[in-house]
N, C-alpha and C positions, 0 to 999 in steps of 0.2 A: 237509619240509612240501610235500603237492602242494598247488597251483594248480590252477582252474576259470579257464580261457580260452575265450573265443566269437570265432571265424573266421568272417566274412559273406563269402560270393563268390555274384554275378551266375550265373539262371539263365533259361534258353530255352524252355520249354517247348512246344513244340508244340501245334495249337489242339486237336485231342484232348485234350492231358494237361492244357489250360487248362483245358478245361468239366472232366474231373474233378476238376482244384483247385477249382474254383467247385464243384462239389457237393460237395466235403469242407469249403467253407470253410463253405456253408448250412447242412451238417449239424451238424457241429461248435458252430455259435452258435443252430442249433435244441434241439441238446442242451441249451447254457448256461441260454436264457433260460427252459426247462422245468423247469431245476433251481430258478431264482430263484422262477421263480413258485410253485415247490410249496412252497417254504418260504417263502414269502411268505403266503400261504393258509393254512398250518397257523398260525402266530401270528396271523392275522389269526382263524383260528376258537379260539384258545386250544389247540392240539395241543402237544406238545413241540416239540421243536428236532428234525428230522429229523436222523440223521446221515452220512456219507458212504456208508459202505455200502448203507445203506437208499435215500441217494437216487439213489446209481445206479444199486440195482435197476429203483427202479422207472421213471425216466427214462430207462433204455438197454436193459436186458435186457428188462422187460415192456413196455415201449411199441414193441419191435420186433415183438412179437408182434398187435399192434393193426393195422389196417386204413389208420390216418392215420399209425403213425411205421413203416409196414414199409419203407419206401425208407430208413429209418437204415443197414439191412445194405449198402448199396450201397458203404457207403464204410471205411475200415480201423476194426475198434472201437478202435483205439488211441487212435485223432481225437478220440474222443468221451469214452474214457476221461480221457484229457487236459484238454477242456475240462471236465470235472468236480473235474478236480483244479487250474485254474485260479479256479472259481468258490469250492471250498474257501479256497483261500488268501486269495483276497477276502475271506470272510468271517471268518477269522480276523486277518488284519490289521484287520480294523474292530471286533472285538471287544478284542483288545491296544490297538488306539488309544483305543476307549472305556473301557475300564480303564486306560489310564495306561502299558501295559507295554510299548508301542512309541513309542520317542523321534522326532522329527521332528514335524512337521504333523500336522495331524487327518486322520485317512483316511474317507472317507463312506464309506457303502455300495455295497453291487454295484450294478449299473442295469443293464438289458437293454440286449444288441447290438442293431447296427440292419445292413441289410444295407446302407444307406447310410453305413455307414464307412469312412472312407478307408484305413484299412492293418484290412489280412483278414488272419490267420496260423492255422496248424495246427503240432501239435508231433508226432512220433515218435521214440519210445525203441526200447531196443534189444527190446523187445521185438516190434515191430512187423516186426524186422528187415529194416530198410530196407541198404542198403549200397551201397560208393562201388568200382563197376566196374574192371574195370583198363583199361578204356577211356577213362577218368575221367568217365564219367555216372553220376549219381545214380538208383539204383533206389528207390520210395518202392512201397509194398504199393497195388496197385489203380489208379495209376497212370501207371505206368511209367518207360522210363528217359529222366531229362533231361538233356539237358546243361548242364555246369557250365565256366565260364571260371575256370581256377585263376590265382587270381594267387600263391598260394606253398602250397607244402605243406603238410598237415594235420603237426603233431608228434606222434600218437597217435591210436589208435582212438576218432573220438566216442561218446560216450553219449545222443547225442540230436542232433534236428534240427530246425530250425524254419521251415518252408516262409510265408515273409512276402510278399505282393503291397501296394505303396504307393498311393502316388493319384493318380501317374502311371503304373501298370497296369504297373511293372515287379518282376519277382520273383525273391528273394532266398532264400539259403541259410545257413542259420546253426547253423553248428556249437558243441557243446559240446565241451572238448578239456579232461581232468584228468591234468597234466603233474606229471612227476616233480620233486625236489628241484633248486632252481637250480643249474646250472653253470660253474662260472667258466672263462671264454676263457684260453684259450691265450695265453701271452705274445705278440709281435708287435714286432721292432727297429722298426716304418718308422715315419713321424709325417709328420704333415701339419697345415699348419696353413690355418684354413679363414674367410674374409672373407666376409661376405654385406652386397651392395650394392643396389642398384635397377637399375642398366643390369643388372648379370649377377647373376643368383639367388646363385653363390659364386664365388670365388674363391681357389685352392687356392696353396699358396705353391710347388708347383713349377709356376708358369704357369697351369696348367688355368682353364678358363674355363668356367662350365656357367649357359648360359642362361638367363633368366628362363621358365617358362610360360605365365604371363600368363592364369589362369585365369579372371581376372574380365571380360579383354575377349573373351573368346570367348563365358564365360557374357552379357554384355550383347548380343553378335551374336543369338546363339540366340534370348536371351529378345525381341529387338528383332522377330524372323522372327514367335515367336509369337503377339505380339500385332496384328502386320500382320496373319495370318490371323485373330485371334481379332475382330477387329472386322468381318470381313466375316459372320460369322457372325449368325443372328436370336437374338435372346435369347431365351434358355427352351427353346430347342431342346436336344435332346441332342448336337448338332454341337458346341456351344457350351459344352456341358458338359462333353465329354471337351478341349476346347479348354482351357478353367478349371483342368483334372488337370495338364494339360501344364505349366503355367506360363506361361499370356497373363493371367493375372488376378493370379497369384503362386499365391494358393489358392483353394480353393473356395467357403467361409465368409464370403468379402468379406474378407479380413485382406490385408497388406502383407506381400508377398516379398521377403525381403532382398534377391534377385535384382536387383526390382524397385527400390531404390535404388541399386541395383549401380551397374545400367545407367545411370539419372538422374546418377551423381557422376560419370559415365565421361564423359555428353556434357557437362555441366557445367551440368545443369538442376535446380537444388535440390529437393526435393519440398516441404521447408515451405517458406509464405510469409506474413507479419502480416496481419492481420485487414483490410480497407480495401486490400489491394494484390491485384491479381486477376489472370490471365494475359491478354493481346490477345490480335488474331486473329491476328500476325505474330507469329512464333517468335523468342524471347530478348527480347520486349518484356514491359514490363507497363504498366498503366494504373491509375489510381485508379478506387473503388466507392466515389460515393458516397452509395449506402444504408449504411454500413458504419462504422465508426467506430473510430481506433486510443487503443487508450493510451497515457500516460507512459510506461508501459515498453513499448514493440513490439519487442524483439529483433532489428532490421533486421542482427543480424550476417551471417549468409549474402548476402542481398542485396548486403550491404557489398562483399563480396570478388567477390559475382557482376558488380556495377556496375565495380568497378575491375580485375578481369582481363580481361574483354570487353567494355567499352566500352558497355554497354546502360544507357540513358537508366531511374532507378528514380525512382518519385516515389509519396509516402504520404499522405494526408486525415488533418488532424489530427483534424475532426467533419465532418459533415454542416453543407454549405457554406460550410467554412472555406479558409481561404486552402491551396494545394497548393504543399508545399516540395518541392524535388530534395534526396535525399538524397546528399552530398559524396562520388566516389568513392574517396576516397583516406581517410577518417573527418575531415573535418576541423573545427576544434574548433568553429566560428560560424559558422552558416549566414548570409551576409550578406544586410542587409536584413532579417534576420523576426526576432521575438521567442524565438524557437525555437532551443536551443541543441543541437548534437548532439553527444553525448559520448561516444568509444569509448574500451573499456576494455583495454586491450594483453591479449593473451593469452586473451580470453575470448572474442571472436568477436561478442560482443554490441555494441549501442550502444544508449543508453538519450535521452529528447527529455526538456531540463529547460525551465524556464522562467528567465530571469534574472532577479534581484532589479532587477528598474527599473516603473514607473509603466505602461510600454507594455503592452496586452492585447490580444488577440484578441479577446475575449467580446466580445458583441452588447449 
C-alpha cells in the first residue's frame, strides 16, 4: 500500500524571486477567475456546461494570444494549468455535494480570488520540472533557485510542489512525497521510560532531564513587542496593515488570535468580563458601568479566581442604580448585609447571584 505524504519546510526567496512569485501568484488567480466567469456566463446565457478542455483553451492558450492576457506567458504554463485544475475540482465537489454523492457538509460553489487574500499559493508538478538542487535549493521554472531550511529529509522523489505565501508574507514549501509499503523497525534491547511534568517537558528514567520550551511565553513576548509597535501606527495606513499580518491585531478581519489570549492568560488578564464590569484607568482594576446592567446569571467565574489570586478589589451593578456588591474573593457562600446571594459551583468556574426566599428586595 503506498502512502501520499506532504513535507512543508520554510523558504527565503530573495526579493527578485518575490516579485516573480507575486506575478505567478496574480497570474495563476487571473487564470482562475476567467475560468469562473466564463462559465458563469455561458449558464447565465443558456450555453452548455463548458468542459475542461475547452475551458482552458480558451482561458490559457487563446487569451495568451490577446493583447490584455499576453503577460500570462510570463510566468510557468504549469501555474496556470494548475489553477485550472483547481477550479475543476471546485466544481465538481459542488456538483457531487449537490447530488448527494459527497458525504460531509454542503460544499457551495467557486467564488472568485481576490488579490486581497491572505494565503496566495501556486502548484508545480513534475512536469514543470522544478527540482531540489544538491545544494539543497529549490529550482522552480521562471523563477529560480530558493533556498530551503530542511528540517528532515525528503523519503522519495516529490510529485509536486506547492509554493504557499501566508498573511504574515512568510513562504512555504510543500512537498508531495508517494512512499512505499510500511516498514517495520528493527528490534531495539534498550527502553526507557519517559515522565512528562511542568517544571521539566520529560523526564527519562535514566536521570535525563529535558527542559521545558515554553513556547507560549516566548509567543506572548513577541506578540506583546507587536502590539507596542502596532499602536504607534495611524490606522488605515498600510504601516498598520502589514502590522495586523504580523500579529498586533491577531488577524486581519478583526477576529481573536489565540496568541492573543495567549498572552492575556500569561499576564493574568482574562479577556471576558460580565456585562456592567468594565476595565479602569489603572491596570488589574475594574469598576462598575452604570449604564449597563447584569443578570441572574453573570458568570463572575473568572473574575472569581482573578480577585482571589491577585488581590484586585471586583465589584458588579446588579441594575442601573442599584445598590454595588463586592464580589467574595474566595466564592463565599452570603454576601453579608445584601439580599444577594453568591453561589459558586466547585468545578465549573462559574458563580451564579440568587435571591433568597425572605420578604427583603431591592426593587424600588
Amino acid at each position: 500500500m503506498q502512502l501520499r505524504l506532504r513535507y512543508n519546510y520554510r523558504v527565503y526567496p530573495a526579493l527578485g524571486q518575490q516579485e516573480a512569485l507575486a506575478r505567478a501568484f496574480g497570474c495563476a488567480r487571473v487564470a482562475f477567475n476567467d475560468g469562473l466567469r466564463a462559465r458563469q456566463e455561458a449558464r447565465k446565457n443558456g450555453e452548455p456546461y463548458l468542459s475542461d478542455g475547452e475551458l482552458s483553451k480558451r482561458v490559457i492558450t487563446e487569451a495568451k494570444r490577446t493583447p490584455e492576457r499576453a503577460w500570462l506567458g510570463e510566468v510557468s504554463a504549469v501555474v496556470l494549468q494548475q489553477a485550472m485544475a483547481d477550479l475543476n475540482s471546485a466544481y465538481r465537489n459542488f456538483f457531487n455535494s449537490v447530488m448527494g454523492k459527497r458525504k460531509g457538509r454542503k460544499v457551495a460553489a467557486p467564488r472568485f480570488r481576490s488579490r486581497k487574500d491572505n494565503r496566495q499559493a501556486i502548484r508545480f508538478t513534475r512536469n514543470a520540472r522544478f527540482a531540489v538542487l544538491d545544494n539543497g535549493r529549490l529550482r522552480l521554472p521562471k523563477i529560480g533557485d530558493v533556498p530551503v531550511r530542511w528540517s528532515r529529509n525528503l523519503p522519495a522523489e516529490p510529485s509536486s510542489v506547492t509554493v504557499i505565501r501566508d498573511a504574515a508574507g512568510r513562504y512555504f514549501a510543500s512537498f508531495v512525497v508517494q512512499t512505499a509499503e510500511d516498514e517495520t523497525l528493527p528490534s531495539n534491547e534498550a527502553e526507557v521510560g519517559i515522565d512528562l511534568g511542568l517544571t521539566h517537558f520529560a523526564v527519562l528514567s535514566d536521570g535525563t532531564k529535558i527542559a521545558a520550551p515554553k513556547f507560549l511565553r516566548r509567543a506572548a513576548r513577541k506578540l506583546r513587542r507587536l502590539q507596542q509597535d502596532l499602536s504607534r501606527k495611524q490606522r488605515g495606513s498600510n504601516n498598520r496593515q502589514k502590522g495586523c499580518r504580523q500579529g498586533g491585531e491577531g488577524t486581519c478581519e478583526g477576529g481573536r488570535h489565540p496568541a492573543g489570549l495567549a498572552a492575556q492568560a500569561v499576564h493574568g488578564d482574562h479577556p471576558r468580563q460580565p456585562s456592567g464590569v468594565r476595565r479602569g484607568p489603572v491596570r488589574g482594576r475594574s469598576r462598575p458601568d452604570p449604564t449597563r446592567q447584569v443578570g441572574t446569571r453573570c458568570g463572575l467565574g473568572p473574575l472569581h479566581r482573578h480577585a482571589g489570586v491577585q488581590g484586585h478589589p471586583v465589584q458588579a451593578h446588579l441594575r442601573p442604580g442599584g445598590p454595588v456588591l463586592p464580589v467574595p474573593p474566595a466564592c463565599a457562600p452570603t454576601a453579608a448585609g445584601s439580599p444577594i446571594s453568591w453561589i459558586c459551583r466547585p468545578g465549573r468556574g462559574t458563580a451564579r447571584a440568587e435571591r433568597p426566599t425572605t420578604e427583603t428586595s431591592t426593587r424600588p
